[in-house]
C-alpha positions in Angstrom: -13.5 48.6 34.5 -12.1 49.0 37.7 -12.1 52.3 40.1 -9.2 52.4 42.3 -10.8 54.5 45.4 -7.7 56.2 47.1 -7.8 56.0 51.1 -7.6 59.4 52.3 -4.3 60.1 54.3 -5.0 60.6 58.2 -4.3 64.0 58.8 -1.1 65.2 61.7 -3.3 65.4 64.8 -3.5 68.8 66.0 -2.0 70.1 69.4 -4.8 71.6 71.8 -3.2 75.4 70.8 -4.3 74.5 67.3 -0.6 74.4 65.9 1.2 71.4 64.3 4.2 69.4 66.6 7.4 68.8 65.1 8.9 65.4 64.4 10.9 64.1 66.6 14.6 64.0 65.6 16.0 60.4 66.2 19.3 60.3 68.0 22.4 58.2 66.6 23.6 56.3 68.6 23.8 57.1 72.2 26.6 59.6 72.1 26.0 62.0 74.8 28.2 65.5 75.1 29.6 66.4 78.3 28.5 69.6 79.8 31.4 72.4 81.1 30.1 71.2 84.6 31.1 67.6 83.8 34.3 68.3 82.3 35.3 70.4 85.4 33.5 67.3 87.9 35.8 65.2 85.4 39.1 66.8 85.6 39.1 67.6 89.5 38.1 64.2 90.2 40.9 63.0 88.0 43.3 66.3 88.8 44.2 66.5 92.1 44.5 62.7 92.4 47.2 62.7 90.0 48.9 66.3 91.2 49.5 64.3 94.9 50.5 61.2 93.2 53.3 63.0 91.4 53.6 65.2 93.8 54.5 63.0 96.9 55.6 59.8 94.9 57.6 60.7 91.9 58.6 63.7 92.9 60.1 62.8 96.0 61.5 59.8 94.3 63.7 61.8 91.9 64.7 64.2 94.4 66.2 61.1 96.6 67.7 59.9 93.8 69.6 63.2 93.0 70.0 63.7 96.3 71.8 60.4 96.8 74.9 62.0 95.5 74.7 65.1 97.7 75.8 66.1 101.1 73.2 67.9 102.5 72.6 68.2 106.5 68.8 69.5 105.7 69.2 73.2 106.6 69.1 75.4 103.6 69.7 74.8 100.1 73.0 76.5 100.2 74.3 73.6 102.1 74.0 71.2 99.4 77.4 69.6 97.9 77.8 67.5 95.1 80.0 64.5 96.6 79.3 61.9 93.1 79.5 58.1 93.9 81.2 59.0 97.7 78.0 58.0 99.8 77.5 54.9 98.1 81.2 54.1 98.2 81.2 54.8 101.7 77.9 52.8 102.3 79.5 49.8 100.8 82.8 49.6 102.7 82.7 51.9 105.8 79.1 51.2 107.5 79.2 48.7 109.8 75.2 48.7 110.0 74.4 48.3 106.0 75.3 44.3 105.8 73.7 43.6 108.8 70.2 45.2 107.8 70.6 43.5 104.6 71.1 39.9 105.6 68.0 41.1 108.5 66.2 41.7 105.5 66.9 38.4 104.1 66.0 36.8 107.2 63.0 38.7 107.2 61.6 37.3 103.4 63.1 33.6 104.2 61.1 33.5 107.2 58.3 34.9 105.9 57.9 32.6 102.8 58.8 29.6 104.6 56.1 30.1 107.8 52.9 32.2 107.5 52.7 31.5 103.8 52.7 27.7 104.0 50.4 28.0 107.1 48.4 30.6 105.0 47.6 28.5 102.3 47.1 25.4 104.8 44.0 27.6 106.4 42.8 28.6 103.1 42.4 24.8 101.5 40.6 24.2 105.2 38.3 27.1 104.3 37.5 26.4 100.9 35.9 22.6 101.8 32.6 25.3 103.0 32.9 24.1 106.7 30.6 25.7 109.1 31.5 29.2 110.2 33.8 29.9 107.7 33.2 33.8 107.2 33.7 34.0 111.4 37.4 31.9 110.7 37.5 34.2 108.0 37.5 37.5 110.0 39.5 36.4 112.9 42.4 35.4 110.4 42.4 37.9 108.4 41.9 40.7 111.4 45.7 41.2 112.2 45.6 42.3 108.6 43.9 45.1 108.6 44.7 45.8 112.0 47.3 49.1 111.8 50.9 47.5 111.9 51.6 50.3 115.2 49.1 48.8 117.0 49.9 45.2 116.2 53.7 46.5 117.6 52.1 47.7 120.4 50.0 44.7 121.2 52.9 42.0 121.2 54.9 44.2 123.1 52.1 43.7 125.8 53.1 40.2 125.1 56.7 40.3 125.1 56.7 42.5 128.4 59.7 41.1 130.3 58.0 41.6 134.0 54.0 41.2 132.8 53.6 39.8 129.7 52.4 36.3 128.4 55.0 35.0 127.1 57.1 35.2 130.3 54.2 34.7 133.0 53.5 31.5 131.0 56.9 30.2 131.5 57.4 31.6 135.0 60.6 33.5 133.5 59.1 36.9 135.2 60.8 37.1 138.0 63.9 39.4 139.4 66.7 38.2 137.3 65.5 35.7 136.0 63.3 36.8 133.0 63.8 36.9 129.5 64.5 40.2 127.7 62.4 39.6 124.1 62.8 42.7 123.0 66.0 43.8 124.1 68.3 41.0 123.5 70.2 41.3 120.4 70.3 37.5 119.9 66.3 37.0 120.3 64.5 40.7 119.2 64.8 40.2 115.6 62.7 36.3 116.0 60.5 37.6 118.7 59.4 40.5 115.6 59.4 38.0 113.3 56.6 36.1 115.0 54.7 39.2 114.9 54.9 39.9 111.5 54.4 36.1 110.6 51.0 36.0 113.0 49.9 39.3 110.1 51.4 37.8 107.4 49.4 34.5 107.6 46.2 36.1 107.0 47.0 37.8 104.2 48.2 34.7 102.5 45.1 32.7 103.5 43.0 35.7 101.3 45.2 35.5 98.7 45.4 31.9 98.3 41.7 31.6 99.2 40.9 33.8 96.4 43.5 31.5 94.0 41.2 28.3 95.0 38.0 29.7 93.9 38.6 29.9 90.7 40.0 26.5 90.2 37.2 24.6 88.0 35.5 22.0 90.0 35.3 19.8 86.8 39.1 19.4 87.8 37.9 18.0 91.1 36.0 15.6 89.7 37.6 14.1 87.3 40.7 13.6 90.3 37.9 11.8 92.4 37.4 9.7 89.1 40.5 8.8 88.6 40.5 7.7 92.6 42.9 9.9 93.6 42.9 10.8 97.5 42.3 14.5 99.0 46.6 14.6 99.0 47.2 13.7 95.7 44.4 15.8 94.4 46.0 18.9 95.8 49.3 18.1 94.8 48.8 17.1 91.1 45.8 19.2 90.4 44.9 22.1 92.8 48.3 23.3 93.7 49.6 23.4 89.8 46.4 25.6 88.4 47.7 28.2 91.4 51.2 29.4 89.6 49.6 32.8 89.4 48.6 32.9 92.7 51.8 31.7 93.9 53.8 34.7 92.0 51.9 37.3 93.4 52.4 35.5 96.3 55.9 35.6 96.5 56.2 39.3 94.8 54.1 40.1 97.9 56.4 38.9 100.3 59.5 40.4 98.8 57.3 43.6 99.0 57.1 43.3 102.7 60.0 41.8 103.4 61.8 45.0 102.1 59.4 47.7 103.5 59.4 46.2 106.7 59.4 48.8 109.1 56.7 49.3 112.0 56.9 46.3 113.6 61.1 47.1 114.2 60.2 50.9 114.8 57.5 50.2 117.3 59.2 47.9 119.2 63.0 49.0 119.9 63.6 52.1 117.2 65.7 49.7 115.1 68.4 48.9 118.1 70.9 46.2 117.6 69.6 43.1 116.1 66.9 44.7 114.3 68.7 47.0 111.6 66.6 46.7 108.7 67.4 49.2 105.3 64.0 51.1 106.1 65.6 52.0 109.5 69.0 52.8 108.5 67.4 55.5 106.1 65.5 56.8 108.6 68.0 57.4 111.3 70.0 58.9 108.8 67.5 61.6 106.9 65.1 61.9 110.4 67.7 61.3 113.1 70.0 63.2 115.7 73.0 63.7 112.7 70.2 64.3 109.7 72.5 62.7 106.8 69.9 63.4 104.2 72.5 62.7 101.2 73.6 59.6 102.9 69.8 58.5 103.9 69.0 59.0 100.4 72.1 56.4 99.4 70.5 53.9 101.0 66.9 54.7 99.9 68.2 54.2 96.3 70.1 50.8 97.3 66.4 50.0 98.4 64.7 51.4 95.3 66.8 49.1 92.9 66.4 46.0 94.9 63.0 46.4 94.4 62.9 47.2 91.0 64.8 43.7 90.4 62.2 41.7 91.6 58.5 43.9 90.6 60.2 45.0 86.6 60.2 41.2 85.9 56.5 40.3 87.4 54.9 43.6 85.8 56.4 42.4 82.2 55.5 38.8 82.9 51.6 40.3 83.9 51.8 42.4 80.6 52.8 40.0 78.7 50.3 37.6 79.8 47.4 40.3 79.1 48.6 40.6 75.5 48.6 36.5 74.9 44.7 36.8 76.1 
């Protein structure tokens, strides 16, 4: 016969007041429920952000649109006529300034693609082989980049000074009749910008295309070396292929700055002849003496559309891309 003897159960320890604690609840999950302060942290953080955004971009954007088709001189809203298609019809056949800024334009992106981007990408392979100093190559590249586009103007027009500047003091063209107007000659202005925005736009290639080559796989190196292919052929059969997404922001990038070029034109010579970009046209027109806002607007459209062409195509691409993955 056997006798079970049942363990007494260890009573709930007391607190020091003499009464019994609760047990504690265990949470699910970690599902956490905002407070009204966090909700109103929340929604001004994520509020007024949004309220400029549509305010200044959208905003703005339709009313240019509409007001394309206006004729508005900019004082008062009585003022405002509804002309239809006439400022684009006029834009198209009677301005002898609108072909002009858009072959400059054209200029602008050929140059651009064909110059500081191959240089660009020539300083970024040099950069990726881990030479000594790198980070200080680095910073002085990439400097003019973030350098505000006024004060690069300002600087080369220090350099393009017809009596003091470097240029002409180099090549003794500085003297009394004799020097070389870079900024005021219609046949040479446009180039001498050019090279201005080419000496910005190299460093902004070299990131880009610097940021392309790290994330190649170095397996692919290897395996090149294997095979004994040289430093050339490496680049060209491997390297260079694996940066097609590199490449199309690339050139989306330069199309982008082609188009919005600006500053550079504005700082140096307000857009005189042989510099008439689009940007300028719309801003003599809406900001200048004769404020054409209607006709400004035109133009701003012509701009908005040719720029649509080229990002609608790379941001469905991108998407597309993001669903595959």
């Amino acid at each position: 016969m056997s006798i079970d003897i049942e363990t007494p159960k260890a009573a709930p320890a007391e607190s020091p007041s003499g009464a019994t604690p609760r047990p504690r609840k265990v949470p699910q999950g970690h599902r956490r429920l905002l407070t009204r302060r966090d909700r109103i942290t929340l929604g001004f953080m994520a509020g007024v952000p949004t309220v400029l955004h549509v305010a200044l971009v959208w905003v703005t954007a339709l009313a240019s649109i509409l007001l394309a088709f206006t004729s508005w001189d900019g004082i008062g809203f009585d003022s405002i006529k509804w002309v239809g298609l006439d400022n684009f019809r006029q834009l198209f056949t009677d301005n002898p300034q609108f072909w002009p800024a858009v072959e400059h334009n054209v200029i602008w992106f050929v140059v651009l693609i064909l110059i500081p981007t191959p240089f660009g990408l020539f300083l970024a392979v040099q950069l990726d082989k881990s030479i000594r100093f790198s980070r200080v190559y680095q910073t002085a590249f990439f400097l003019p980049v973030v350098v505000s586009l006024a004060v690069t103007g300002f600087v080369w027009q220090l350099v393009y000074n017809p009596d003091t500047g470097l240029i002409n003091s180099l090549i003794g063209a500085n003297k009394p009749g004799h020097y070389i107007d870079w900024i005021g000659d219609p046949d040479l202005n446009l180039w001498a910008v050019l090279i201005a925005a080419s000496w910005r736009h190299t460093g902004y290639m070299m990131i880009l295309y610097l940021a392309g080559l790290k994330g190649v796989d170095p397996s692919l190196r290897e395996a090149s070396s294997l095979d004994g292919a040289n430093e050339w052929q490496t680049f060209k059969n491997v390297i260079f292929p694996t940066l097609r997404p590199t490449n199309t922001v690339v050139l989306v990038v330069t199309i982008i700055e082609a188009l919005r070029a600006f500053d550079l034109v504005f700082v140096f010579n307000k857009g005189a002849q042989g510099t008439e970009l689009l940007s300028i046209l719309i801003t003599n027109n809406i900001i200048g003496e004769s404020s054409r806002i209607g006709y400004g607007s035109a133009i701003a459209v012509v701009l908005l559309v040719i720029s649509l062409v080229v990002i609608i195509p790379y941001l469905i691409a991108t998407f597309r891309k993001e669903r595959q993955a």
